[in-house]
C-alpha positions in Angstrom: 50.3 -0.7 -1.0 47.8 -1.2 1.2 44.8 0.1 -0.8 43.2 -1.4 -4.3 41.0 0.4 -6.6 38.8 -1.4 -9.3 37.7 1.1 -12.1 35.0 -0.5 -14.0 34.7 1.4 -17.4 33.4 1.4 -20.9 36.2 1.1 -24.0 34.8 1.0 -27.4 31.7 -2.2 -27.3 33.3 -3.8 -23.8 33.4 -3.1 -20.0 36.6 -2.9 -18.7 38.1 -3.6 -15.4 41.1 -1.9 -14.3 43.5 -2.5 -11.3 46.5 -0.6 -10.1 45.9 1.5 -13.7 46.5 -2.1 -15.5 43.6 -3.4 -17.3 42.7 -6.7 -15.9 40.2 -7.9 -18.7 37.2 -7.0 -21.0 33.5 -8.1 -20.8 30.2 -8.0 -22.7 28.7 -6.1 -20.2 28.1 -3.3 -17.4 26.9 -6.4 -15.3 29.5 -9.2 -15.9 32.2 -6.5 -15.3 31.1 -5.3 -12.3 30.4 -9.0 -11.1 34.1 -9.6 -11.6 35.6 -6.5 -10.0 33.3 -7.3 -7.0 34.5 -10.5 -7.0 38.2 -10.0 -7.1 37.4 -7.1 -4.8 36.6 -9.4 -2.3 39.7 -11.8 -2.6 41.8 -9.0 -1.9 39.8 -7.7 0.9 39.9 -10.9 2.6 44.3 -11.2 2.1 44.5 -8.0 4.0 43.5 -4.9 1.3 41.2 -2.1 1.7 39.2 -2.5 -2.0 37.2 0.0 -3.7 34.9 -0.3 -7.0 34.4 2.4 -9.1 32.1 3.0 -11.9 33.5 5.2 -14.8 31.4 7.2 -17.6 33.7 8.9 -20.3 32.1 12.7 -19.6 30.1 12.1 -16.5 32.0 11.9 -12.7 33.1 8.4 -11.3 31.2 6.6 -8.5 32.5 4.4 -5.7 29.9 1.6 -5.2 28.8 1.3 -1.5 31.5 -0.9 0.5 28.4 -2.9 1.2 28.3 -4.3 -2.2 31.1 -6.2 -1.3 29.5 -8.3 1.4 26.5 -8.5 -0.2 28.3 -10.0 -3.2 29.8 -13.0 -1.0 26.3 -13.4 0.8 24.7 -13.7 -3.0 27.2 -16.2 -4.4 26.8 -18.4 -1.5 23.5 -18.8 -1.3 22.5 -18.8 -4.8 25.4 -20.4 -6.0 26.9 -20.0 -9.7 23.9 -17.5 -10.8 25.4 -15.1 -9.8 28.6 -15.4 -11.3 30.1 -14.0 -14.6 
């Protein structure tokens, strides 16, 4: 498989990020979820995968975030270091 979805989602009081339909761990927050899906998102991108996050409201449509996100993301973490970080 050549492609890799992250679905980041609300369940019960937590953010969720999901991979390949397997959850891949829980968080606080909107934020800190999506920071890790972007994150991993990027690992995978660089082995070789095409990656795409997706933000999931129980009752409302899904929405891919903007591939850009991803190298915006690595240009962030770089230059400002572990702020930006989960």
């Amino acid at each position: 498989m050549r492609h890799v979805d992250y679905v980041v989602e609300p369940l019960d009081d937590e953010w969720t990020v999901s991979m390949r339909g397997e959850r891949a761990g829980r968080f606080p927050s909107r934020l800190a979820a999506l920071r890790s899906a972007l994150e991993d998102a990027e690992r995978v991108d660089r082995m070789g995968f095409e990656v795409s996050v997706w933000l999931r409201h129980p009752g409302r449509s899904s929405r891919k975030l903007p591939d850009r996100l991803l190298s915006q993301a690595a240009i962030a973490r770089r230059s400002l270091g572990p702020t930006l970080r989960a």
